[in-house]
TORKOL-4160 file (C-alpha; in steps of 0.2 Angstrom, whole numbers, padded with zeros to 4 digits, m for minus):
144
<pt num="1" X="0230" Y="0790" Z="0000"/>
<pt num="2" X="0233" Y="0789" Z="0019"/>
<pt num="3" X="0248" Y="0777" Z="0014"/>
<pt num="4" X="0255" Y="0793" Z="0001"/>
<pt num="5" X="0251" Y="0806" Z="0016"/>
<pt num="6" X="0261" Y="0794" Z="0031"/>
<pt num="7" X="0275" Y="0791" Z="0018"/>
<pt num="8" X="0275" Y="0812" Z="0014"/>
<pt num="9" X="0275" Y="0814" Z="0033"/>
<pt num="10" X="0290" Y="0801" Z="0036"/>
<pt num="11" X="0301" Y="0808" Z="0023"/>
<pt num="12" X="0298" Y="0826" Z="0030"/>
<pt num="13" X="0303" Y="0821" Z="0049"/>
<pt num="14" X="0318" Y="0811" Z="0044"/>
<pt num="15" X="0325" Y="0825" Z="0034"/>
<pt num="16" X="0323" Y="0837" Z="0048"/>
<pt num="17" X="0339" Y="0833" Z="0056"/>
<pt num="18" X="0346" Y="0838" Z="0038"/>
<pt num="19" X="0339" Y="0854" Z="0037"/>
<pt num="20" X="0343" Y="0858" Z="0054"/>
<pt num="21" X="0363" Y="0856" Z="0051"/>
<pt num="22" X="0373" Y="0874" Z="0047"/>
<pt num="23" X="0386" Y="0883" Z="0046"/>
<pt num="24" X="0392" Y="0896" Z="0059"/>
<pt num="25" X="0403" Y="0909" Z="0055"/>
<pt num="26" X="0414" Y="0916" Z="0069"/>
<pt num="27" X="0425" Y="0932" Z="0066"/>
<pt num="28" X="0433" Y="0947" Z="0076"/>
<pt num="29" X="0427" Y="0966" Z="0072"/>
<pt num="30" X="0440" Y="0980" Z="0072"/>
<pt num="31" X="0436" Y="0984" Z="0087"/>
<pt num="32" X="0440" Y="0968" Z="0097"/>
<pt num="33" X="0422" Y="0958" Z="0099"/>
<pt num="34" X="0419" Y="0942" Z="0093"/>
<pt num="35" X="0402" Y="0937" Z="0085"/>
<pt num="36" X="0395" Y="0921" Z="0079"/>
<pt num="37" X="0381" Y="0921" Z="0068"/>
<pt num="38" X="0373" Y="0910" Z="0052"/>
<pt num="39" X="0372" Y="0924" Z="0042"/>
<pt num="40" X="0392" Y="0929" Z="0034"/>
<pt num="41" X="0400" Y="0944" Z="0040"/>
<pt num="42" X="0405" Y="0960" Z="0029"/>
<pt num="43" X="0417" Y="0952" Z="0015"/>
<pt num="44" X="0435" Y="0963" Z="0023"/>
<pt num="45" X="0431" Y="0952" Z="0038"/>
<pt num="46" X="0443" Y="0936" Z="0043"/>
<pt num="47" X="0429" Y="0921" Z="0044"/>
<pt num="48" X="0432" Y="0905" Z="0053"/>
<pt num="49" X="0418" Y="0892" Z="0047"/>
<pt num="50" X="0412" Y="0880" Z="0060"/>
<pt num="51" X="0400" Y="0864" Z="0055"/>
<pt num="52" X="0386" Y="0864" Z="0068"/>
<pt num="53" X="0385" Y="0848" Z="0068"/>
<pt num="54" X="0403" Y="0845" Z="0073"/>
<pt num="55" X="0400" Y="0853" Z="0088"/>
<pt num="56" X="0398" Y="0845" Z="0105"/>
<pt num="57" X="0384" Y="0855" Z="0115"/>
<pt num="58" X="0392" Y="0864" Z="0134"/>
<pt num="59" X="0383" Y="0861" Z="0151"/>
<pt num="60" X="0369" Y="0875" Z="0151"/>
<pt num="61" X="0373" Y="0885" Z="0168"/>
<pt num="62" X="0387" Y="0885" Z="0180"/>
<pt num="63" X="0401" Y="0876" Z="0188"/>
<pt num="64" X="0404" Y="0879" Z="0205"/>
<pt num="65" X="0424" Y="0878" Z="0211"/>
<pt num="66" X="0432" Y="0866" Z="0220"/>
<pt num="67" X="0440" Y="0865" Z="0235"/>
<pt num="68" X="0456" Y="0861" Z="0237"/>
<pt num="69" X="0467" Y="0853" Z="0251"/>
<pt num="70" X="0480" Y="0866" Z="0249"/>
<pt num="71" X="0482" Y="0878" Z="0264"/>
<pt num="72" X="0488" Y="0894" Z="0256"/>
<pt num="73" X="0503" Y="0901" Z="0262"/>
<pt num="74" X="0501" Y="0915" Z="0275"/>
<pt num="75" X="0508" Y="0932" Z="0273"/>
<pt num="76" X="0519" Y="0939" Z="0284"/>
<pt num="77" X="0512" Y="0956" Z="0286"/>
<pt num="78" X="0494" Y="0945" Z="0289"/>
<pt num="79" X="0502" Y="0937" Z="0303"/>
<pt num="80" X="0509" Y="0954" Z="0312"/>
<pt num="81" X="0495" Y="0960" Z="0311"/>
<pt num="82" X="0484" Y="0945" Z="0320"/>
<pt num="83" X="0499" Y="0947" Z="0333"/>
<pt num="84" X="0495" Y="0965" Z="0334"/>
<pt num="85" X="0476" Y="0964" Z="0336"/>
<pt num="86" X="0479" Y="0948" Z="0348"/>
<pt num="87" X="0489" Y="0959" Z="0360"/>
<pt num="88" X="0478" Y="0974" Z="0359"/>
<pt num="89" X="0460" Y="0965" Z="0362"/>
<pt num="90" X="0472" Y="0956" Z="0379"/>
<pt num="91" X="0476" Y="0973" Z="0384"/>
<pt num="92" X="0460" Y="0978" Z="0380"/>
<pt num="93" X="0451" Y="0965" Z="0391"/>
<pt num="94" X="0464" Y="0969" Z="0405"/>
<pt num="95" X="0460" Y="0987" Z="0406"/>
<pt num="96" X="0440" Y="0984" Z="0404"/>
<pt num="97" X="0442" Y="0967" Z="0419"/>
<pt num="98" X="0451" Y="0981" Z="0429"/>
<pt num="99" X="0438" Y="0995" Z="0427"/>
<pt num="100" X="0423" Y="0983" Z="0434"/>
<pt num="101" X="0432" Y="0979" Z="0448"/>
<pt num="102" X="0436" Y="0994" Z="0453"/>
<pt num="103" X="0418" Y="0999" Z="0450"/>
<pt num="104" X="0409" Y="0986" Z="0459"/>
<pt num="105" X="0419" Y="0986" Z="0474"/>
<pt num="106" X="0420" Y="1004" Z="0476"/>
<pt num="107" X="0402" Y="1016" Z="0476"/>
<pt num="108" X="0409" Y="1034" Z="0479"/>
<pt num="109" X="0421" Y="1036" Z="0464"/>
<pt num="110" X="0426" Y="1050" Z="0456"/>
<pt num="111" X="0428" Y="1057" Z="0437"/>
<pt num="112" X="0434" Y="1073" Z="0429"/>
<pt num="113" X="0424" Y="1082" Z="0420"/>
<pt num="114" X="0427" Y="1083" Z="0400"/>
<pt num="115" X="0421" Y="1101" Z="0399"/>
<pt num="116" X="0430" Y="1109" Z="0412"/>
<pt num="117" X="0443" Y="1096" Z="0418"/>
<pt num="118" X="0437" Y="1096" Z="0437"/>
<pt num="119" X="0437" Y="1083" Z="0447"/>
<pt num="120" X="0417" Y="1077" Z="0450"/>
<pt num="121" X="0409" Y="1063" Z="0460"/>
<pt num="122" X="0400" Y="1049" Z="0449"/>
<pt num="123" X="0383" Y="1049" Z="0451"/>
<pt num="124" X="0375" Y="1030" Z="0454"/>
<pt num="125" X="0367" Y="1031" Z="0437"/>
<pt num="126" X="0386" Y="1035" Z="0428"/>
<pt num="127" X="0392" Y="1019" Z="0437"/>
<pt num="128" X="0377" Y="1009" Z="0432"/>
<pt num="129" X="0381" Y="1014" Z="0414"/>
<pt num="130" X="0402" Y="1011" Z="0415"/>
<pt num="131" X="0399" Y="0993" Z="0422"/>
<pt num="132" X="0388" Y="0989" Z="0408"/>
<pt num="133" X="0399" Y="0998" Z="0395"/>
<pt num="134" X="0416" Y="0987" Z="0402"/>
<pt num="135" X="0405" Y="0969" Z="0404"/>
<pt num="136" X="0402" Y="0973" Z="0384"/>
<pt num="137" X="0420" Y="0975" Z="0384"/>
<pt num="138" X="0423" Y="0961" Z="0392"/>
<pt num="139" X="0410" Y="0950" Z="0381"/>
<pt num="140" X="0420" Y="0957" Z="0367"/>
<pt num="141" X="0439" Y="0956" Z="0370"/>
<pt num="142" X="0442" Y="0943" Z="0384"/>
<pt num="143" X="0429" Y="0928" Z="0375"/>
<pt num="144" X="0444" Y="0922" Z="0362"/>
């Protein structure tokens, strides 16, 4: 009896692989998509069969790219335009060098106003605040 039941059970887990083996049908709907499925598709459909078993399984997940060697060729426009911003950020850091200068050698300057357009003495506290705002500038444009 145990040698019938371990016989029954050895059949059954070699024929597993068998029952396992399908077909896969592969076709395109009117509307462009491509399904796959075991079952077949409606009869006016154009079926590809594919044998499961002919099929090599794909890497699960993702691949990430290479890099390449290759430096890409630069665009013209690209390079103005670094050229551009290269000699703004030097006049930039010129103007902003100047400006501290001016205010940490000199203490009574003066400023016009933006609301009326007179001519106004800068407070200590206003010069404080432009020497900080021109060494940001400075941190910013003369650092390359």
């Amino acid at each position: 009896m145990l040698r019938n039941s371990l016989l029954i059970v050895i059949l059954a887990a070699l024929s597993l692989p068998v029952a396992q083996a399908t077909t896969i049908y592969k076709w395109v709907d009117k509307n462009g998509v491509t399904h796959f499925s075991q079952d077949p598709p409606p009869a006016d459909q154009t079926v590809q069969q594919l044998d499961a078993n002919s099929m090599e399984p794909q890497k699960i997940g993702t691949v990430a790219p290479e890099r390449t060697n290759d430096t890409p060729a630069t665009d013209p426009a690209a390079e103005k335009l670094r050229a551009q911003n290269a000699e703004q950020a030097k006049s930039i850091c010129e103007q902003a060098t100047f400006k501290l200068n001016v205010l940490k050698t000199h203490t009574r300057l003066q400023t016009s106003d933006p609301k009326s357009g007179d001519t106004v003495q800068m407070t200590e506290e206003q010069r404080q605040q432009e020497i900080k705002a021109q060494e940001e500038r400075i941190k910013l444009f003369c650092s390359k």
